[in-house]
VOMAR-520932 format. One record per residue (C-alpha): x, y, z; residue in three letters; chain. Coordinates in steps of 0.2 Angstrom, whole numbers, plus 5000, padded with zeros to 4 digits. Example, Ala and Ser with C-alpha at 12.3 -4.5 7.8 and 13.67 -1.06 7.14 Angstrom:
<rec px="5062" py="4978" pz="5039" residu="ala" chaine="A"/>
<rec px="5068" py="4995" pz="5036" residu="ser" chaine="A"/>
***
This chain:
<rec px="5927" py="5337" pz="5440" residu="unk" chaine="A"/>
<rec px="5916" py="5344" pz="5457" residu="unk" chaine="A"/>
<rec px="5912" py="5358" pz="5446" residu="unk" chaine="A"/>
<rec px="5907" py="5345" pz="5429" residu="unk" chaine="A"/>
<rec px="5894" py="5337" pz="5441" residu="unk" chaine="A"/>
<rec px="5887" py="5351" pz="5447" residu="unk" chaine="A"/>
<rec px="5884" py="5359" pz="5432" residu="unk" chaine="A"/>
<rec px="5876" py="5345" pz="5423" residu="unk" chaine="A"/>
<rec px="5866" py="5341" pz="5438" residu="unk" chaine="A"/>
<rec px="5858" py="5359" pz="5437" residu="unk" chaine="A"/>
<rec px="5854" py="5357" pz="5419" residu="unk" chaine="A"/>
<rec px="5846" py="5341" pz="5421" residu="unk" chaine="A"/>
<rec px="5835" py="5345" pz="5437" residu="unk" chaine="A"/>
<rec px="5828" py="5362" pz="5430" residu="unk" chaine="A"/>
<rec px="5824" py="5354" pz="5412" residu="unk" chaine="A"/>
<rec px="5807" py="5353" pz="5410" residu="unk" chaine="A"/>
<rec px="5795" py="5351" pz="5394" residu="unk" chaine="A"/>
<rec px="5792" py="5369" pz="5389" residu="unk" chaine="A"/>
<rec px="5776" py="5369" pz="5377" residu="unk" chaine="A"/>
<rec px="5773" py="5381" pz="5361" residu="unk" chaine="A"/>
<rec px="5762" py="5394" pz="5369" residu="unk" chaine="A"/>
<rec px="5776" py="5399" pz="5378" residu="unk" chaine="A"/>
<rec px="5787" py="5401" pz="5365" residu="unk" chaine="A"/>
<rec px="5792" py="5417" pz="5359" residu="unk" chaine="A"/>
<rec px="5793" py="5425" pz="5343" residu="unk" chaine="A"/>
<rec px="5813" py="5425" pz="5343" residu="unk" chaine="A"/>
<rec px="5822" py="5414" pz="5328" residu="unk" chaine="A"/>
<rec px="5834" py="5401" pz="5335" residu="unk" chaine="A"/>
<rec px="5849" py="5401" pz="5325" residu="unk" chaine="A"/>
<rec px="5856" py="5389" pz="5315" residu="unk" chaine="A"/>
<rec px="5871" py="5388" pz="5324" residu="unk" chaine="A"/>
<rec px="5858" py="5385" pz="5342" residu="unk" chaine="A"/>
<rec px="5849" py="5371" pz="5332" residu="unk" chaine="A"/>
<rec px="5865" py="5361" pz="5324" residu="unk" chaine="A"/>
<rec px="5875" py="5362" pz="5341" residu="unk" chaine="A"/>
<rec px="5859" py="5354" pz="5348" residu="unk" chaine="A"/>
<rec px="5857" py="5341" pz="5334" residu="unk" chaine="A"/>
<rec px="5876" py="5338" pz="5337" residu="unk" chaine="A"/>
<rec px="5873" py="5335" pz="5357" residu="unk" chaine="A"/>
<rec px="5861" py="5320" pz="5349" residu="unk" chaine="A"/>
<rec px="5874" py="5312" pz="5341" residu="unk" chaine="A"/>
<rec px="5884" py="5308" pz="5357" residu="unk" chaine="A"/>
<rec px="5868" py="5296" pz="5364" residu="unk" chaine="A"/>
<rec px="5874" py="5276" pz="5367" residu="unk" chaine="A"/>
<rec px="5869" py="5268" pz="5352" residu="unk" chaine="A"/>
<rec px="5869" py="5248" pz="5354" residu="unk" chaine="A"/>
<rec px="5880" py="5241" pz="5339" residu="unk" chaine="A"/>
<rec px="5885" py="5258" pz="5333" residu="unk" chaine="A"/>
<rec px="5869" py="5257" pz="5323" residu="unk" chaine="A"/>
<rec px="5865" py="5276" pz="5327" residu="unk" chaine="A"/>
<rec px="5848" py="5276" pz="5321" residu="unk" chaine="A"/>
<rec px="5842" py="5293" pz="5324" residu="unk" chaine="A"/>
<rec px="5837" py="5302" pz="5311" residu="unk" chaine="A"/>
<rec px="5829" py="5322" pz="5311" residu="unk" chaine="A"/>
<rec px="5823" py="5331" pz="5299" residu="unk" chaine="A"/>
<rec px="5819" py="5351" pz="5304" residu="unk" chaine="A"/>
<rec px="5807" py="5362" pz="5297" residu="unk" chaine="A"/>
<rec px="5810" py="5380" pz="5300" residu="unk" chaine="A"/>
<rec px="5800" py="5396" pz="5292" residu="unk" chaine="A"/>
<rec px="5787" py="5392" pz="5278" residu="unk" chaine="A"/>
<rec px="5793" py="5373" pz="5279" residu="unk" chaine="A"/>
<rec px="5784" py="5373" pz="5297" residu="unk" chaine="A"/>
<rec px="5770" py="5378" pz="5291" residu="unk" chaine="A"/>
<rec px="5768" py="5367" pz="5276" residu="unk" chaine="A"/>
<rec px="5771" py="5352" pz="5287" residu="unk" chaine="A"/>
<rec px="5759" py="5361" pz="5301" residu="unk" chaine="A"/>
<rec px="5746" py="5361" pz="5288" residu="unk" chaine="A"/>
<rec px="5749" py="5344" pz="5281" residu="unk" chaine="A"/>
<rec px="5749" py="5338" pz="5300" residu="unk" chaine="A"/>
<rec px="5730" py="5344" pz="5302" residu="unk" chaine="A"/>
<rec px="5725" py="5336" pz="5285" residu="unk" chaine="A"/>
<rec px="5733" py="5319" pz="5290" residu="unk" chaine="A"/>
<rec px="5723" py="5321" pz="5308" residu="unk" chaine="A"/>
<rec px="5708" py="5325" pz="5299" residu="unk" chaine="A"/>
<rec px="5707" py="5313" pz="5285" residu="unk" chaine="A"/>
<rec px="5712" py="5297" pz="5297" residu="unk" chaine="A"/>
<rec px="5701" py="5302" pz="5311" residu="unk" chaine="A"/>
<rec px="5682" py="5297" pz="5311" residu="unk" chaine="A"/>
<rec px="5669" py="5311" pz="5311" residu="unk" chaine="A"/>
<rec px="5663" py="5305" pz="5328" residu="unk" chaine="A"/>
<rec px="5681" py="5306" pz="5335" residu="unk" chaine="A"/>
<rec px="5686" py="5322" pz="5328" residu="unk" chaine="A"/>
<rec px="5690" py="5338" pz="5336" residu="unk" chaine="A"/>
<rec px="5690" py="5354" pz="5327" residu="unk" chaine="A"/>
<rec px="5700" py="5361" pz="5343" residu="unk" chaine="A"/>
<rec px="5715" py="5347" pz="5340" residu="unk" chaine="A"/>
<rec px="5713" py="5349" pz="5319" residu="unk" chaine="A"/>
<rec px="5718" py="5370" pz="5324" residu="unk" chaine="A"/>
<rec px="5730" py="5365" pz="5337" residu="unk" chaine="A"/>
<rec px="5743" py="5357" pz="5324" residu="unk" chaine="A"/>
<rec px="5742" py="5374" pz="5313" residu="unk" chaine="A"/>
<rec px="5747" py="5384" pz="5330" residu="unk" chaine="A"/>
<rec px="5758" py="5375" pz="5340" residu="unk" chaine="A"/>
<rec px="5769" py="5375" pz="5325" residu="unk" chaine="A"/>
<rec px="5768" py="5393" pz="5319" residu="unk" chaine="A"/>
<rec px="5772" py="5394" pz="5340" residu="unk" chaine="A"/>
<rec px="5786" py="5387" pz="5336" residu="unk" chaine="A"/>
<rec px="5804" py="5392" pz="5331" residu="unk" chaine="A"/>
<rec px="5807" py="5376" pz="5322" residu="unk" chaine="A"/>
<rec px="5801" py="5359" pz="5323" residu="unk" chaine="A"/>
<rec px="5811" py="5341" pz="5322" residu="unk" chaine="A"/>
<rec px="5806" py="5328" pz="5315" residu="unk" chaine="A"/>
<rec px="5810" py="5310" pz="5328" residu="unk" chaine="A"/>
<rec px="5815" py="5297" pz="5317" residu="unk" chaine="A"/>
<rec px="5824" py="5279" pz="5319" residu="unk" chaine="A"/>
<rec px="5832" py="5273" pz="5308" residu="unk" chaine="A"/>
<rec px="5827" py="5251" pz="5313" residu="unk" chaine="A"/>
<rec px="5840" py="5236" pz="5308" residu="unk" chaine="A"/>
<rec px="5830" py="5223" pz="5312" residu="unk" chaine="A"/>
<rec px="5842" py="5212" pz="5305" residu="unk" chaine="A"/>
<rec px="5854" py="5216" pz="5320" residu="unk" chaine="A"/>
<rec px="5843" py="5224" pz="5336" residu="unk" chaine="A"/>
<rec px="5824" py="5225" pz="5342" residu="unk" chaine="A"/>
<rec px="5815" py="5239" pz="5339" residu="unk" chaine="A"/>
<rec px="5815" py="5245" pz="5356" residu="unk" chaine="A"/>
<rec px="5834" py="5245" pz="5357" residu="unk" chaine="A"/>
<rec px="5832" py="5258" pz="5343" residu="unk" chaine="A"/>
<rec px="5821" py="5268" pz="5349" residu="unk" chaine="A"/>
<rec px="5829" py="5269" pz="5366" residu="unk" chaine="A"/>
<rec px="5843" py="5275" pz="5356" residu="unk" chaine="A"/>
<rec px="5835" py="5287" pz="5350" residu="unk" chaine="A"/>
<rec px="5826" py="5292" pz="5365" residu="unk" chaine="A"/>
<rec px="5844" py="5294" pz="5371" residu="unk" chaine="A"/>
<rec px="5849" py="5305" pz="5359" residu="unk" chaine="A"/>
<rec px="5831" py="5315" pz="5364" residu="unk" chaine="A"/>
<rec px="5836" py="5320" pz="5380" residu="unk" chaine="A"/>
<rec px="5853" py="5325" pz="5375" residu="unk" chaine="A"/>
<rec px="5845" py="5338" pz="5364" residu="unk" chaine="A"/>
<rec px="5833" py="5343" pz="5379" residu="unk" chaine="A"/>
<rec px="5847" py="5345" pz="5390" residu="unk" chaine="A"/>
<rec px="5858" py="5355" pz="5376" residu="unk" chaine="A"/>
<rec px="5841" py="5365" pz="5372" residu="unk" chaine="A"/>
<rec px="5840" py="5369" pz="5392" residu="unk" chaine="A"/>
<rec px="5858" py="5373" pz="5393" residu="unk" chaine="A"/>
<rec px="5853" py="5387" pz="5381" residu="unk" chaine="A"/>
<rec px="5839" py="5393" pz="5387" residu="unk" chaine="A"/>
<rec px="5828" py="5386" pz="5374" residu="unk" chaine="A"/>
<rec px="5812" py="5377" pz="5378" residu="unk" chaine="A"/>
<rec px="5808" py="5359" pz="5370" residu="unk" chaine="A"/>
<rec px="5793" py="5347" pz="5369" residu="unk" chaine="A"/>
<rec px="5793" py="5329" pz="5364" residu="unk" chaine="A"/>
<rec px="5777" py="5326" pz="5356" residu="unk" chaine="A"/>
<rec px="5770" py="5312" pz="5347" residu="unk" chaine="A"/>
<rec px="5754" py="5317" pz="5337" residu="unk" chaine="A"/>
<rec px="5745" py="5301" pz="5330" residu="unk" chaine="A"/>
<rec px="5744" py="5307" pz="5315" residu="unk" chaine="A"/>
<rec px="5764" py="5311" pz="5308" residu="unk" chaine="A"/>
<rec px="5764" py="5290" pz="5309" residu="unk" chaine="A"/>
<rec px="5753" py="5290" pz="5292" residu="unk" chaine="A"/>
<rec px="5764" py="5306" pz="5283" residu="unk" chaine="A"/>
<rec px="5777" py="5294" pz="5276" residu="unk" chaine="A"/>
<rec px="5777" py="5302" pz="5260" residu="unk" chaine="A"/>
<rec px="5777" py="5320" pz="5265" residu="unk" chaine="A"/>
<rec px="5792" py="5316" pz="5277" residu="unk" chaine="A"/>
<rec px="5801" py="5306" pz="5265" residu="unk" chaine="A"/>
<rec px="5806" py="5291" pz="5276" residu="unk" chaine="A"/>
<rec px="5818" py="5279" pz="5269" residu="unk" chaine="A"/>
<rec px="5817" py="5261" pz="5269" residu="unk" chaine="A"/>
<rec px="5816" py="5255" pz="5289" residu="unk" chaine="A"/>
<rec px="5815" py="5272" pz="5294" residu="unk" chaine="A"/>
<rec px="5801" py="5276" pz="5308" residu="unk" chaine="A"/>
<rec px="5795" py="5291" pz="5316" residu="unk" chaine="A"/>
<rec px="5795" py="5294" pz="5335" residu="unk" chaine="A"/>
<rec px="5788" py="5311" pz="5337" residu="unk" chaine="A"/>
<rec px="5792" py="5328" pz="5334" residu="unk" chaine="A"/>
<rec px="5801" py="5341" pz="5343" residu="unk" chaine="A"/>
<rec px="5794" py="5357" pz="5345" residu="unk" chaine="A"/>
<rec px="5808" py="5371" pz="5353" residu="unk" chaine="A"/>
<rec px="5807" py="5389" pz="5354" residu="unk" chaine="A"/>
<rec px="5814" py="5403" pz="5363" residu="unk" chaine="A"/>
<rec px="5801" py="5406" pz="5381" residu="unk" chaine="A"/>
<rec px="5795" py="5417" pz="5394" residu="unk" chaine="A"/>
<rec px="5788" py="5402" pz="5404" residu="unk" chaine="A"/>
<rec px="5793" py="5403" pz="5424" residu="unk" chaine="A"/>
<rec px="5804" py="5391" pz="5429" residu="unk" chaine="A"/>
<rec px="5796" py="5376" pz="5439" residu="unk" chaine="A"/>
<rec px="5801" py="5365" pz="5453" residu="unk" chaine="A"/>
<rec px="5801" py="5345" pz="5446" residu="unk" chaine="A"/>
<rec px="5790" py="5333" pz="5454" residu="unk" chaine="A"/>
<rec px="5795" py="5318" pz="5457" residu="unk" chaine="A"/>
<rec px="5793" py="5304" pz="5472" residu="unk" chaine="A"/>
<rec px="5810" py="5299" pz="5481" residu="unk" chaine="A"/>
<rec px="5821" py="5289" pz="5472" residu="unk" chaine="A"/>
<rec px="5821" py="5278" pz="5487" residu="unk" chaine="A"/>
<rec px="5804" py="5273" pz="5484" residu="unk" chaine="A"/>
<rec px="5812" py="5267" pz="5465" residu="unk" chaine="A"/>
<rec px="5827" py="5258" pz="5470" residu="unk" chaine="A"/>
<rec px="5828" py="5238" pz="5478" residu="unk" chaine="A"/>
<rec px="5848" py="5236" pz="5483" residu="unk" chaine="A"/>
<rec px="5853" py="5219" pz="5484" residu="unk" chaine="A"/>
<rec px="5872" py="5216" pz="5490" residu="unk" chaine="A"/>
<rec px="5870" py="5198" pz="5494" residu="unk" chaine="A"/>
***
């Protein structure tokens, strides 16, 4: 059980967001990418509702959404507020990448509020980003403005909403030290 602890104490202190510039060129295996999807699937889920939803693209498919990424940035962005720099930015963090998820909910508003869903699925997040960590693979939340208007490229089903995307990819980047305040300065015990 000592042993348990510690392990999963490692893994969750030396996780950190490892971005798509650091990736390398190696392929993550299927194998690598269902046992992560699998790790997802263990988060609490209120009601059993288990909203989470991925879709992954992988190879040409990463691309294509890549591509269709920057088009959706582009043709909802005012000209005063666009960046050429962010509109080539989609196109390379995804060939960057080994594969890329897709973050979805999947909301029953007629039994839980949204945020009980996505905290769900925020659950199952981490779980991936630990698993991912546990194998030496780098991950990164991200949730570019624009995938909220690709709701017919990414084919969402009826109450289905999308959270992100998860970029993940082999790295060469050096490990970091986490920063983070004392979790004394967090917590107010009351025992009264």
């Amino acid at each position: 059980m000592e042993k348990d602890l510690e392990v999963i104490q490692s893994i969750i202190k030396r996780r950190r967001s490892v971005f798509p510039v650091s990736f390398t060129k190696e392929e993550i295996s299927l194998e690598a990418i269902e046992t992560i999807l699998e790790s997802a699937n263990y988060a609490p889920t209120h009601k059993l509702t288990q909203p989470w939803r991925f879709s992954v693209f992988r190879k040409d498919g990463k691309t294509r959404f890549g591509k269709e990424l920057a088009k959706a940035y582009k043709e909802n962005t005012p000209a005063e507020l666009f960046l050429q720099k962010k509109y080539d930015s989609f196109a390379t963090k995804f060939e960057q990448s080994s594969c890329v998820i897709v973050l979805k909910a999947q909301l029953h508003p007629a039994l839980l509020p949204e945020w009980e869903e996505v905290a769900a699925l925020a659950c199952a997040v981490q779980n991936m980003a630990l698993t991912a960590e546990s194998m030496n693979i780098g991950a990164y939340w991200s949730s570019p403005g624009p995938v909220a208007k690709m709701q017919d490229f990414l084919e969402l089903e009826e109450n289905e909403k999308v959270y992100g995307v998860f970029y993940m990819g082999y790295h060469n980047a050096p490990a970091t030290e986490a920063k983070r305040t004392p979790m004394a300065q967090k917590v107010k015990w009351i025992e009264a």
